[in-house]
N, C-alpha and C positions, 0 to 999 in steps of 0.2 A: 439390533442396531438398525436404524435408518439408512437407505442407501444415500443419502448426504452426510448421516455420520461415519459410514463406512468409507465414503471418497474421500471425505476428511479426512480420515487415517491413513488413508494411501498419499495421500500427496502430504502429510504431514514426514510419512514414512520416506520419502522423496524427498525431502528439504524444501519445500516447496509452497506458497502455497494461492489457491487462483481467487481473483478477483471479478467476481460479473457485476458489472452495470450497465446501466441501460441510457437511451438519449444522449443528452448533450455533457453531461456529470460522466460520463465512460470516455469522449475525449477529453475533456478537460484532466481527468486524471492520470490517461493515458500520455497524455503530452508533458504532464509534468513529472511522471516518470522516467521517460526520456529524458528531461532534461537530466535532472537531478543521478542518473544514473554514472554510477563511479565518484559520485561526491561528497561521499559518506553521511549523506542529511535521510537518507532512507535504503530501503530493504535495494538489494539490485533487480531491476526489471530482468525476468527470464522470454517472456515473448508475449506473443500475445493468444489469444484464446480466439481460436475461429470459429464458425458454424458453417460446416462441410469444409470441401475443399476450396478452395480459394471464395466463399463466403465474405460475409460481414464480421468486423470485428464485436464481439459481445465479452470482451474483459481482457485481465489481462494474470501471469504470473508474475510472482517475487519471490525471492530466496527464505527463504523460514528464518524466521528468529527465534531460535530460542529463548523460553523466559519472558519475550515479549506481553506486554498486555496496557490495556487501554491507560492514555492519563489521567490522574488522581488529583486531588488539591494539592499535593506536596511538588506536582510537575509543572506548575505552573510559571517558575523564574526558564526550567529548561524549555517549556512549550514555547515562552516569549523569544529565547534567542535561537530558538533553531525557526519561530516564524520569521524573525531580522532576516534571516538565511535567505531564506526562501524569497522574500521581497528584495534584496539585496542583488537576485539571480534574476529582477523580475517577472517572478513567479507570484501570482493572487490568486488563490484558489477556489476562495471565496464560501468555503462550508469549514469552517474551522469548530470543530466536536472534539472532545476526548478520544474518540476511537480513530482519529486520524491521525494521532500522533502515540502511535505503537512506542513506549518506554522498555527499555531492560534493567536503567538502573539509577534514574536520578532523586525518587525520591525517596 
């Protein structure tokens, strides 16, 4: 196994799991994290992900979902009202893909 598939397993084994981005796409998601955290529209923000000690932020964690996995054609009515959501809080994220809206059970 790969030591990024080996990390994966440990922070999978954690409940946990971390997120790097880079640029200006790492605040943007960083901040919409915060928001939305305790709102049940996403995973909860665990913290964020430093490089050294009090460094630059380079990503962030969230709670593991189990079952979770990317949206399909069938997520498309729940993709639309959990975006309402999000614009409703506003929040524009502005990269809307399948893999940004982690499903567990709607289609």
């Amino acid at each position: 196994m790969s030591m990024i598939g080996s990390k994966a397993t440990e922070l999978m084994d954690l409940h946990m799991c971390c997120v790097f981005k880079y640029g200006h796409q790492r605040e943007i998601e960083t901040s919409i994290y915060q928001q939305i955290n305790g709102s049940n529209i996403g995973p909860k923000l665990l913290g964020h992900l430093m490089e050294g000690r009090g460094g630059r932020v380079i990503g962030f964690a969230v709670k593991w979902v189990p079952g979770a996995r990317a949206a399909g054609p069938g997520d498309l009515e729940g993709c639309k009202k959990t975006l309402g959501r999000l614009h409703g809080l506003g929040i524009k994220h502005g990269d809307i893909n399948k893999h940004n809206f982690p499903c567990t059970g709607w289609a």
